[in-house]
N, CA and C of each residue as an Amber inpcrd file, in Angstrom:
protein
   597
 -38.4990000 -14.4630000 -11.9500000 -37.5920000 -13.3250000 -12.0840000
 -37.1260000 -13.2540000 -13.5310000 -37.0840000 -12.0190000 -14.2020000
 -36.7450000 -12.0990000 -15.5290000 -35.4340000 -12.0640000 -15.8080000
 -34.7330000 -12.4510000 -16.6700000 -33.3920000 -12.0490000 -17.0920000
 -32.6700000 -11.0430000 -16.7160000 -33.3290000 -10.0610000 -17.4870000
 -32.9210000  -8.3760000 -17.1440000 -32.7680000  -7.9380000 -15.5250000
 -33.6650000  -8.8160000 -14.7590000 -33.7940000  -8.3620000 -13.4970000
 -32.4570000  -8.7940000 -12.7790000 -32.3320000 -10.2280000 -12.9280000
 -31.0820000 -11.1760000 -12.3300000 -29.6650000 -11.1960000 -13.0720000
 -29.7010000 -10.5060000 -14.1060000 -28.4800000  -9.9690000 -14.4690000
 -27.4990000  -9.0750000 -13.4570000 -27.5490000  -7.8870000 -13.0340000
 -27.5640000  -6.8050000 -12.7330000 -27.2230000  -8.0420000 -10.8340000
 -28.1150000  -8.6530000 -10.8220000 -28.2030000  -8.9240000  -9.3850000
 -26.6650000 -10.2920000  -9.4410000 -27.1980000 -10.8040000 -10.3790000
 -25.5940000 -11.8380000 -10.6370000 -23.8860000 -10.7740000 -11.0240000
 -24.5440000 -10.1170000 -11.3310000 -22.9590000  -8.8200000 -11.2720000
 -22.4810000  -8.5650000 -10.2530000 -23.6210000  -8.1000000  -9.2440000
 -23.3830000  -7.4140000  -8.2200000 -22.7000000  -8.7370000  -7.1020000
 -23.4550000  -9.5910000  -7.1660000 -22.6530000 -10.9700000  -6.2120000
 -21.5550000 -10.6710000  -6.7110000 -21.1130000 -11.0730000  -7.6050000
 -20.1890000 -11.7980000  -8.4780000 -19.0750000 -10.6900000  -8.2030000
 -18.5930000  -9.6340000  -8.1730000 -18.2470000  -8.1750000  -7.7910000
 -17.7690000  -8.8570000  -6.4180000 -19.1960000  -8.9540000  -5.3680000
 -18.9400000  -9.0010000  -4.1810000 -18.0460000  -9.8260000  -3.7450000
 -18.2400000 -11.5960000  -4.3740000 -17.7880000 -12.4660000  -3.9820000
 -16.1690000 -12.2440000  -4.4650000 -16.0360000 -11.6950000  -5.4140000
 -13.9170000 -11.1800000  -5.9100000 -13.7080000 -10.2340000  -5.3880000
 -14.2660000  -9.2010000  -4.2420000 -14.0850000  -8.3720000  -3.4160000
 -13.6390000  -9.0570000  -2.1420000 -14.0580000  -9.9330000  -1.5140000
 -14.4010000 -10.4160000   0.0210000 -13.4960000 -11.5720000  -0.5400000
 -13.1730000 -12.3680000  -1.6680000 -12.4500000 -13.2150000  -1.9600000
 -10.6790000 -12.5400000  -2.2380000 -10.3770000 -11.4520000  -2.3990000
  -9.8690000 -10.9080000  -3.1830000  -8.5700000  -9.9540000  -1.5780000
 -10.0900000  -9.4800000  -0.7870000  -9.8130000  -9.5320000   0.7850000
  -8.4650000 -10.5910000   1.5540000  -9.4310000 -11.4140000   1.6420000
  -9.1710000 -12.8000000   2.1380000  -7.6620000 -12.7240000   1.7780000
  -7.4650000 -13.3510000   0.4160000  -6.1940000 -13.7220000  -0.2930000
  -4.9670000 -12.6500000   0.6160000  -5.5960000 -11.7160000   0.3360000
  -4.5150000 -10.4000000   0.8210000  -4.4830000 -10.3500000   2.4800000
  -5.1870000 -10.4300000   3.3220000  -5.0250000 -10.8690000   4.8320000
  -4.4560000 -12.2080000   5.1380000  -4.1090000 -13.0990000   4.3520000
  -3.5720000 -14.2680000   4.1980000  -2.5440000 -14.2130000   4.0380000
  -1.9430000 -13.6540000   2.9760000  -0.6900000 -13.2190000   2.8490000
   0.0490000 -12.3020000   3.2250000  -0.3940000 -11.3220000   4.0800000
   0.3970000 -10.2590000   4.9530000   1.2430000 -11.1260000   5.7460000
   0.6860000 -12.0080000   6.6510000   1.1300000 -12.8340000   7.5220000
   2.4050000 -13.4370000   7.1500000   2.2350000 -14.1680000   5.8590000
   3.0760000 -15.0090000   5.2420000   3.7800000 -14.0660000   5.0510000
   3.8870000 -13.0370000   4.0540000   5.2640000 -12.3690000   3.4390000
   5.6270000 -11.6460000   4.6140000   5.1590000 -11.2550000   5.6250000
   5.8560000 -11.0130000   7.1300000   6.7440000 -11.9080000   7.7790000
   6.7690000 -13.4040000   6.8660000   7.6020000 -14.1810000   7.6650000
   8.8000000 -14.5250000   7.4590000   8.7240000 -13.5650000   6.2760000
  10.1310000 -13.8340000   5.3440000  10.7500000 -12.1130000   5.8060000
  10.5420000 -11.6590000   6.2090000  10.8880000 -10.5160000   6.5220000
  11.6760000 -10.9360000   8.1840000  13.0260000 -10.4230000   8.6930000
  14.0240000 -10.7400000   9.8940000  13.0710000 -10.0810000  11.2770000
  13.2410000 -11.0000000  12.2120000  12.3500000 -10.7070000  13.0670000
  12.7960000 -10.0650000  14.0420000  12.2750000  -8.8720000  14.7340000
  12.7850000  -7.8960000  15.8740000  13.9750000  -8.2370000  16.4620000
  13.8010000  -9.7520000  17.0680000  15.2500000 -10.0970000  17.7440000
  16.2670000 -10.4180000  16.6660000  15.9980000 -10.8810000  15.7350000
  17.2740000 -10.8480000  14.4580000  17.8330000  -9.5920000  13.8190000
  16.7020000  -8.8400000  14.2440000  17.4920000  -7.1030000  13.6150000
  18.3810000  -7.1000000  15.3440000  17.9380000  -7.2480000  15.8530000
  18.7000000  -6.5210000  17.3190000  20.1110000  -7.3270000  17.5410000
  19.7090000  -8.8360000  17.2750000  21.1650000  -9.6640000  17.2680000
  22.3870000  -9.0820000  16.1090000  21.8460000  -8.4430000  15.0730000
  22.9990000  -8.1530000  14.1930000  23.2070000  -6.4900000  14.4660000
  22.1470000  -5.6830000  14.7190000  22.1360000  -4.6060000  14.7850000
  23.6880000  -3.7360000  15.3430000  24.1680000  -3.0990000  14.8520000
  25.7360000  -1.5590000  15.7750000  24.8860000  -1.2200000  16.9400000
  26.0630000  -1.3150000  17.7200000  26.0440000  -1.2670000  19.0620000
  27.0360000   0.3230000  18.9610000  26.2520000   1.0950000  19.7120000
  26.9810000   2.8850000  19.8180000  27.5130000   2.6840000  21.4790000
  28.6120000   2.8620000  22.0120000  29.5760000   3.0760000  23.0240000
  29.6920000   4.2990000  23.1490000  29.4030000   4.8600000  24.5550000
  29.8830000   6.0870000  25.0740000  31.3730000   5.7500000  25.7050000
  32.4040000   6.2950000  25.3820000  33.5510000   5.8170000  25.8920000
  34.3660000   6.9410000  27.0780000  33.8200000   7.9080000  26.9940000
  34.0280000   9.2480000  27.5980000  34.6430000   9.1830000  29.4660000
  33.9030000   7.9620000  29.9540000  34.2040000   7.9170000  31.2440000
  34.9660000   6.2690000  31.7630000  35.4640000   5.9160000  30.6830000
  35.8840000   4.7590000  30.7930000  37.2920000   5.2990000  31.2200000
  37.8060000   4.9230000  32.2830000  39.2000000   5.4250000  33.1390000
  40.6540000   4.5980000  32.4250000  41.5970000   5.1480000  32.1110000
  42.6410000   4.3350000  31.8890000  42.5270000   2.7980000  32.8350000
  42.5910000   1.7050000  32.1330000  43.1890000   0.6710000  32.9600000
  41.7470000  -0.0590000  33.1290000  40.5200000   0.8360000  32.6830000
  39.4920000   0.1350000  33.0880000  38.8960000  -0.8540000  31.8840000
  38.0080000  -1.8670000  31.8810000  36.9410000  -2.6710000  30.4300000
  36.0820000  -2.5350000  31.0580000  34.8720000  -2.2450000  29.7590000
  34.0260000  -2.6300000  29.9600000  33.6220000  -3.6800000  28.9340000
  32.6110000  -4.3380000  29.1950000  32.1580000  -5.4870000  28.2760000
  30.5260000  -5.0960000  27.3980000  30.6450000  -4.9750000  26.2940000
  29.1160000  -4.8090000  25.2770000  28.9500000  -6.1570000  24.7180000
  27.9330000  -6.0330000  24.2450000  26.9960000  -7.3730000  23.2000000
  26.7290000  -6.7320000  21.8700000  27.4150000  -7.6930000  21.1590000
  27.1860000  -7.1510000  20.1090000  27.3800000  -8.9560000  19.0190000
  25.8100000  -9.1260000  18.3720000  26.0500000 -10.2290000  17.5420000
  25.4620000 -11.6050000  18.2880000  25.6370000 -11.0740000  19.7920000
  25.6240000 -12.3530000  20.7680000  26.5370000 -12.4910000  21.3940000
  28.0020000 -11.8150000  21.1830000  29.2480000 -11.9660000  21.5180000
  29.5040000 -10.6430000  22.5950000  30.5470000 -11.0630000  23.7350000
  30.7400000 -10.3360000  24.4150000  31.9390000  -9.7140000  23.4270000
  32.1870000  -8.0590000  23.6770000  32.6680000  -7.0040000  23.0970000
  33.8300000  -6.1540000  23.9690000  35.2070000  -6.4380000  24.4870000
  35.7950000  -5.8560000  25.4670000  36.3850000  -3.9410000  24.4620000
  35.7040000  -3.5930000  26.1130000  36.3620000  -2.3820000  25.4020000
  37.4390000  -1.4050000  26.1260000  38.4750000  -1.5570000  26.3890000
  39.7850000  -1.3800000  27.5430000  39.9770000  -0.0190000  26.8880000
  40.4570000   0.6070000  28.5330000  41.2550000   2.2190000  27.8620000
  42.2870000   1.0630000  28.6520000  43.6010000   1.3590000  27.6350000
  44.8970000   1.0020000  28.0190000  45.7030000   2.4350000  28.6310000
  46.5570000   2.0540000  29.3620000  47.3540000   3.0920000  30.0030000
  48.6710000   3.1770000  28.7460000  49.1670000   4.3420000  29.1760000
  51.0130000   4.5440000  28.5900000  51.4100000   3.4770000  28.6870000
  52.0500000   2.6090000  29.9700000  52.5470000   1.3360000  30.4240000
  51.7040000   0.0090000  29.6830000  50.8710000   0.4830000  29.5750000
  50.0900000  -0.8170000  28.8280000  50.4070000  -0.9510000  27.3650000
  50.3910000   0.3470000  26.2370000  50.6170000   0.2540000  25.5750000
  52.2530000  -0.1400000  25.2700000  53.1550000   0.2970000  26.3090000
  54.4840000   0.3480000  25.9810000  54.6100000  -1.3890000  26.0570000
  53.9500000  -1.8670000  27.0380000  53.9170000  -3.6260000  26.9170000
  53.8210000  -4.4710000  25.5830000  53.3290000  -3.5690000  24.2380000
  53.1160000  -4.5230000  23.1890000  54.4390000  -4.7530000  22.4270000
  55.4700000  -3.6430000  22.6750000  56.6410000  -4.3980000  21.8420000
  57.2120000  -5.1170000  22.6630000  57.6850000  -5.0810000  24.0320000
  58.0280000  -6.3320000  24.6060000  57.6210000  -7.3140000  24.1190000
  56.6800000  -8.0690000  23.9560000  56.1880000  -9.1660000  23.7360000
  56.0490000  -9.7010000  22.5320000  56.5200000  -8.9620000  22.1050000
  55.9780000  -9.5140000  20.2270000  57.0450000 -10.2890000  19.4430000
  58.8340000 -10.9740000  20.2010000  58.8810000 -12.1140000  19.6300000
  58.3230000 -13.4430000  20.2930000  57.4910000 -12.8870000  21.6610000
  56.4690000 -14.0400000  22.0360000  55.6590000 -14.8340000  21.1760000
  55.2630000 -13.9800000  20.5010000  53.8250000 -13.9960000  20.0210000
  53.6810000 -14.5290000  18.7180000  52.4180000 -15.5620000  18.6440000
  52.2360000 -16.3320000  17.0630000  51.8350000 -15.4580000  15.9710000
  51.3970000 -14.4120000  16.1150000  51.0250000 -13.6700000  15.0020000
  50.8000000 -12.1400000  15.4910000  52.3480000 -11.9520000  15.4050000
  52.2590000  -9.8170000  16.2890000  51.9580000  -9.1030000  15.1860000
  52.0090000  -9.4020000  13.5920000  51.1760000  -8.5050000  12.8480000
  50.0150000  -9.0050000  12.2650000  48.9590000  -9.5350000  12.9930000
  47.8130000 -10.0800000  12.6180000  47.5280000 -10.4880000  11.2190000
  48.2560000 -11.4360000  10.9190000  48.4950000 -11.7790000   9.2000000
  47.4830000 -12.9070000   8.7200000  47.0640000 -13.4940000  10.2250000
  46.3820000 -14.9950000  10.0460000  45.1960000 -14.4500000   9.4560000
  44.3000000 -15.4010000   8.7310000  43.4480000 -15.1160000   8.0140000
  42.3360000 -15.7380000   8.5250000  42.1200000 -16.7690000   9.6160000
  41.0910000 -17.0870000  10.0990000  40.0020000 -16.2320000  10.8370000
  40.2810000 -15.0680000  10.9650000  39.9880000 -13.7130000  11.9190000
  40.5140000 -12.9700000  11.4550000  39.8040000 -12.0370000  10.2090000
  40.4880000 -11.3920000   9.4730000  40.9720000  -9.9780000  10.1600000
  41.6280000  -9.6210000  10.7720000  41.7290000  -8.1420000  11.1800000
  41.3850000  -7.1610000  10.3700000  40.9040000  -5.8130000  10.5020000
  40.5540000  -4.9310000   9.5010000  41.7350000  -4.1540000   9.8670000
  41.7690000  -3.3080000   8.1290000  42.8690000  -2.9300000   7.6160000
  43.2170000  -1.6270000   8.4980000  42.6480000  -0.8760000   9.3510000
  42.9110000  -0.2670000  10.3090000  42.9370000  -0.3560000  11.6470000
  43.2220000  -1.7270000  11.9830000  43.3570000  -2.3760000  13.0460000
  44.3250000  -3.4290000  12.9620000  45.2440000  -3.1820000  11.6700000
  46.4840000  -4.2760000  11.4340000  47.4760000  -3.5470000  12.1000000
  48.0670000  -2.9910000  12.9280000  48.7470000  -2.5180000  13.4400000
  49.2820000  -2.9640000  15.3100000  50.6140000  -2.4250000  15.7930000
  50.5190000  -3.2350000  16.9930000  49.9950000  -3.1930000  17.8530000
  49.2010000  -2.0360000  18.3040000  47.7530000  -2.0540000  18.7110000
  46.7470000  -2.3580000  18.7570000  46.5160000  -3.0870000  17.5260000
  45.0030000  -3.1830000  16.6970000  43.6700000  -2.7610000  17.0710000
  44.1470000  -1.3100000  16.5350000  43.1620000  -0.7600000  17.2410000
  43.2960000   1.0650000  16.4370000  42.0300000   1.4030000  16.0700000
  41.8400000   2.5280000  15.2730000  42.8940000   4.2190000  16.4240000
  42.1020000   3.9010000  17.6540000  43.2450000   4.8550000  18.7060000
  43.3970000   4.0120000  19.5590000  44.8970000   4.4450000  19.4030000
  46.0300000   3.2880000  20.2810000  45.4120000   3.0680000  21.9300000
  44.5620000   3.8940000  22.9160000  44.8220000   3.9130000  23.8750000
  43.6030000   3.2410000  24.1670000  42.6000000   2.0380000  22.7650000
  41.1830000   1.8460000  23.0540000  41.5600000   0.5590000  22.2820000
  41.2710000  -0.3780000  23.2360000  41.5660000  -2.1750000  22.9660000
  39.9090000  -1.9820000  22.5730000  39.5020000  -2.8630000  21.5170000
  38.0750000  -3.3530000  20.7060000  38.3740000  -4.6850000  20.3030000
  37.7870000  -5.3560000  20.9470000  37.8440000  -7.0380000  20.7530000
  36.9160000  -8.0180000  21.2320000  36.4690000  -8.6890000  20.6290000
  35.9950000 -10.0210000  20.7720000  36.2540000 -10.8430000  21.3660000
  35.6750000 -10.8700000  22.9520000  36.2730000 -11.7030000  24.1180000
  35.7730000 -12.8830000  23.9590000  36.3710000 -13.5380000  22.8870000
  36.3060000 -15.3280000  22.2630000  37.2420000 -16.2350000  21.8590000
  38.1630000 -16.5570000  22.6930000  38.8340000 -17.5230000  22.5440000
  38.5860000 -18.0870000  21.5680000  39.9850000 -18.0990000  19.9650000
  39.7990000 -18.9230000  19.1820000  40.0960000 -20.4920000  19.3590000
  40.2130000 -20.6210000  19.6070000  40.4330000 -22.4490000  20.2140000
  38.7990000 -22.9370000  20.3800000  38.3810000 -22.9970000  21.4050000
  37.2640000 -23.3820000  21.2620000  35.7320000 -22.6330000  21.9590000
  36.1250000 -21.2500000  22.3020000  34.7190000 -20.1980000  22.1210000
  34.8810000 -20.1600000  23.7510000  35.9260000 -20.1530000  24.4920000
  36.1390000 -19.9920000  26.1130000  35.8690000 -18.4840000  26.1330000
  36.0210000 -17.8690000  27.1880000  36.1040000 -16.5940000  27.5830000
  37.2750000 -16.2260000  28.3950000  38.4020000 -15.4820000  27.3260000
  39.8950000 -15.3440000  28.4600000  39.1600000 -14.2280000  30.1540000
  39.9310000 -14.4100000  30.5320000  39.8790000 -13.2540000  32.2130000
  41.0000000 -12.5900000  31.8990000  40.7550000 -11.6900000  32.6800000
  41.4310000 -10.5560000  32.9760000  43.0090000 -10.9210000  33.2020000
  44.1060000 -10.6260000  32.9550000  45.0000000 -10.9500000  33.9350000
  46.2560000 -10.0170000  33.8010000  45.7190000  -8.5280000  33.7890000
  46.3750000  -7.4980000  33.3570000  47.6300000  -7.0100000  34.3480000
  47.6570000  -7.5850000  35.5430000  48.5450000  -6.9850000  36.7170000
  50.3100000  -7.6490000  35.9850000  51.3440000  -7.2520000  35.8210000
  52.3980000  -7.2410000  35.3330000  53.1020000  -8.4460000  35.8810000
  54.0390000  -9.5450000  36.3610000  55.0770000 -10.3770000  36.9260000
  54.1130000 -11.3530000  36.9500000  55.2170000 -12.4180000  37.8930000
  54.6450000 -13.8330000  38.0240000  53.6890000 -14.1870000  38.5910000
  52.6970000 -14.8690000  38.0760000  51.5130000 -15.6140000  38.4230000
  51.1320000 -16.8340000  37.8920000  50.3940000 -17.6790000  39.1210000
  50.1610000 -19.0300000  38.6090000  49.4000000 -19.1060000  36.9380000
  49.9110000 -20.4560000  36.5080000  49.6860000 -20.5310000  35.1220000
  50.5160000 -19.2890000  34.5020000  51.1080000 -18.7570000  34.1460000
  51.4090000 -17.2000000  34.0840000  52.7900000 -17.0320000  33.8480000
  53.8290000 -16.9830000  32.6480000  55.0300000 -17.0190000  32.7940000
  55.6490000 -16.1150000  33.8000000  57.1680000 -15.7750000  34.2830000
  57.5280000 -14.9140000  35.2080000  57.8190000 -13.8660000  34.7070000
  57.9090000 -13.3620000  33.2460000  58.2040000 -12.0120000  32.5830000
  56.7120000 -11.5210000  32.0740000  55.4410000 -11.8610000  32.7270000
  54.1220000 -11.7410000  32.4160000  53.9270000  -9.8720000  32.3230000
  53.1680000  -9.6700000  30.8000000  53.8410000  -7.7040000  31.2150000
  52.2250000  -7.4600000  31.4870000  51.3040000  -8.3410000  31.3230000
  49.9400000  -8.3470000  31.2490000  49.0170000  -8.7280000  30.5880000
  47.4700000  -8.7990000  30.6550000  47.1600000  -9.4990000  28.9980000
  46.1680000 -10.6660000  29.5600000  45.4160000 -11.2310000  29.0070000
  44.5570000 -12.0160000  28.8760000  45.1330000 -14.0660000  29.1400000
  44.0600000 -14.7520000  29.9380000  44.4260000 -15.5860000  29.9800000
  42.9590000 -16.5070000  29.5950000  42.9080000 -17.7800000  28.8860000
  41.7980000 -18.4410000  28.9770000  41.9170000 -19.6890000  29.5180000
  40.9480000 -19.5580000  30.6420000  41.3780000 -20.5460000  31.9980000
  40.9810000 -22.2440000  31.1130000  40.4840000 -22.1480000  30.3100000
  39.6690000 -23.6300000  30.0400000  41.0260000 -24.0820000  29.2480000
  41.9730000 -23.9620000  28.2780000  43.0030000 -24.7540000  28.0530000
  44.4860000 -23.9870000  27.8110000  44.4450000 -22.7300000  28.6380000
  45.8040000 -22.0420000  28.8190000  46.4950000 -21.2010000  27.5330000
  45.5520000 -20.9540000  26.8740000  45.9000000 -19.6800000  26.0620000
  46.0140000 -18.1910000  26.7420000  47.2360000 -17.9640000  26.0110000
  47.4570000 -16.3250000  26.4610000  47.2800000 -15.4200000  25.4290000
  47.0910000 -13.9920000  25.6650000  46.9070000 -13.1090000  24.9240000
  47.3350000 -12.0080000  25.5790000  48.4380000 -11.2440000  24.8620000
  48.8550000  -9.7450000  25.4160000  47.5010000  -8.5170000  25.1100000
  48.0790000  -7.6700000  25.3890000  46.9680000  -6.5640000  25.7530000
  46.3960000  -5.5650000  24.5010000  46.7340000  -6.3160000  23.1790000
  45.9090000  -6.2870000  22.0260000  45.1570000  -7.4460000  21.4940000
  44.9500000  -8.4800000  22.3090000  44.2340000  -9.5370000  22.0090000
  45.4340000 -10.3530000  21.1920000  47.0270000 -10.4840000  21.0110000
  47.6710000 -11.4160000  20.0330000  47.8810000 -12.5210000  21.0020000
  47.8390000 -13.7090000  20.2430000  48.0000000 -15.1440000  21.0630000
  49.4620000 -15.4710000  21.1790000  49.6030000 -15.8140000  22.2590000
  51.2140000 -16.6020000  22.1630000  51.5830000 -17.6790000  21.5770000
  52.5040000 -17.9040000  21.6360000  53.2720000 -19.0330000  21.1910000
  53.2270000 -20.4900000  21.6180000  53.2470000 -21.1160000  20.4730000
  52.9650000 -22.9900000  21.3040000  51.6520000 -22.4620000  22.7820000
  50.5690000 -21.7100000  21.8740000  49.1280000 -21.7530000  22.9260000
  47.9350000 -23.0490000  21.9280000  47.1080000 -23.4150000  22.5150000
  46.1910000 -24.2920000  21.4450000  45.1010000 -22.8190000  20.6220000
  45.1220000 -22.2440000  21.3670000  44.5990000 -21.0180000  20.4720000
  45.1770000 -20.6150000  19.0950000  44.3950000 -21.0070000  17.5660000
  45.6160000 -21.0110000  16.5990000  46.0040000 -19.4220000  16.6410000
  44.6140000 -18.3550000  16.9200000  44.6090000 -17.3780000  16.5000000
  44.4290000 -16.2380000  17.3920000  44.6750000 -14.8310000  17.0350000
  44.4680000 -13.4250000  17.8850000  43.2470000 -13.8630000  17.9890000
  42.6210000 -12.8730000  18.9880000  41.6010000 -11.9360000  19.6300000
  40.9140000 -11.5760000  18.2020000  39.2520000 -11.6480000  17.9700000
  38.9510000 -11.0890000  16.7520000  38.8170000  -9.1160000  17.0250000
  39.1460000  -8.5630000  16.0980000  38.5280000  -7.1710000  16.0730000
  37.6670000  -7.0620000  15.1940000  36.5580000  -6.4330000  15.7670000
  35.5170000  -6.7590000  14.9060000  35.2140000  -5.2070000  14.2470000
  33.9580000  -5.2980000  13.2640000  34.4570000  -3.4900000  12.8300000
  33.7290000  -2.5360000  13.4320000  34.4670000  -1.6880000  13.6860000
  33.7620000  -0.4720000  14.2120000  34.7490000   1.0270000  13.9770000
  33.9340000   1.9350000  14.4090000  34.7670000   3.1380000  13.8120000
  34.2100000   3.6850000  15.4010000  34.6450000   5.2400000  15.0600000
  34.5880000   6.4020000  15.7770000  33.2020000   7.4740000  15.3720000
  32.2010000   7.4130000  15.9620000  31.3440000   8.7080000  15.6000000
  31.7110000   9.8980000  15.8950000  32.4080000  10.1470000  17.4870000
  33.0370000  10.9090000  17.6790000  34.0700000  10.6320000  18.6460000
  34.6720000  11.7780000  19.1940000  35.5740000  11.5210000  19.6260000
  35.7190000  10.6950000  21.1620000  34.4600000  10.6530000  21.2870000
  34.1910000   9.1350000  22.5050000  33.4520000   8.4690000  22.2590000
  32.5140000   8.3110000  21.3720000  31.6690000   7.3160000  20.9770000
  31.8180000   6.2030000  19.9180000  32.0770000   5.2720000  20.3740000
  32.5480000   3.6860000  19.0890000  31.2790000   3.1310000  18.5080000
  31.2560000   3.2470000  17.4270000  30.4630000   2.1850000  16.9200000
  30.4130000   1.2100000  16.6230000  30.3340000  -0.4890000  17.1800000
  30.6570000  -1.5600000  16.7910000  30.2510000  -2.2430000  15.9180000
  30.2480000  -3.1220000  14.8960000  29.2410000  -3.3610000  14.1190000
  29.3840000  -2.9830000  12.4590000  30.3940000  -1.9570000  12.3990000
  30.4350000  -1.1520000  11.1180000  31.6750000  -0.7860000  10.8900000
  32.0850000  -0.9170000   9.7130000  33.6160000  -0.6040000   9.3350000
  33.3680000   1.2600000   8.9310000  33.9820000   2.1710000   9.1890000
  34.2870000   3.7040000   8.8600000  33.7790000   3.4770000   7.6660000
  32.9490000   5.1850000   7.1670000  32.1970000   4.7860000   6.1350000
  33.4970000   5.7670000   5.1250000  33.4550000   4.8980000   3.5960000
  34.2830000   5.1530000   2.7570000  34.6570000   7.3070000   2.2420000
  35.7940000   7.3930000   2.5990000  35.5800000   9.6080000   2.5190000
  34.9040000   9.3190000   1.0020000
């Protein structure tokens, strides 16, 4: 074979082989830089959670997921709301000042809560990650002082919480109920997950 002939034919490999080599490298690494990229269930674990709130009845919760964390979302009644100043020289922290659970700045209030008549909280016992129950019915009940106006109890070491998530007094719970962020899309729909976007 002459020179001239196997020139032309050594190009053409040579082409081929940094083509099909060149391939390779790049189907190799899709994989890889796909792995550094958050995976379906990690977008979905952090992902806003949208609430239709429209048929939720005074007096009723429902519970969402959001993060991994259960999400209470209460329509409070008149009477329910009128329960939060009663209670608030109970209470270890009635203007959510503690900083371990930062409250957002439109949810520092004695409600904590963007509209007063919609409890948004993080059903997580700060003490040690229990889940309070329900224990909204008004007077005396076991475990339960006798001026009880309503409000949350966590059965695993006797923390209380009135009916904005604030902790009582001498409870092992250091801290409130977290509120976590969320706004209003409209006028029944919550978005959890996201603080109101800046006017």
């Amino acid at each position: 074979m002459s020179e001239a002939t196997s020139d032309p034919d050594r190009r053409f490999w040579l082409i081929t082989s940094c083509a099909v080599g060149g391939a390779g490298v790049a189907a190799a690494a899709v994989p890889f830089v796909a792995s550094f990229a958050p995976s379906e269930q990690a977008k979905a674990a952090g992902a806003s959670v949208e609430v239709d709130v429209a048929k939720l009845q005074p007096g009723e919760k429902i519970v969402v997921e959001w993060r991994g964390k259960p999400v209470w979302i209460m329509h409070r009644t008149p009477e329910m709301l009128a329960s939060l100043e009663k209670v608030e020289d109970q209470l270890a922290d009635p203007n959510s000042d503690r900083k371990a659970y930062p409250t957002p700045p439109y949810a520092k209030n004695r409600h904590r809560s963007i509209k007063p008549e919609y409890l948004v909280a993080v059903g997580i016992c700060s003490h040690l990650g229990c889940s309070p129950i329900d224990k909204l019915q008004p007077g005396p009940q076991p475990s339960l002082p006798d001026d009880w106006q309503g409000g949350f109890l966590c059965p695993c070491h006797g923390s209380t919480f009135d009916l904005a998530g604030r902790v009582f007094k001498n409870k092992p719970a250091p801290d409130n109920l977290e509120v976590p962020p969320h706004y209003y899309v409209s006028d029944t729909v919550v978005l959890i997950g996201e603080d109101p976007p800046k006017a």
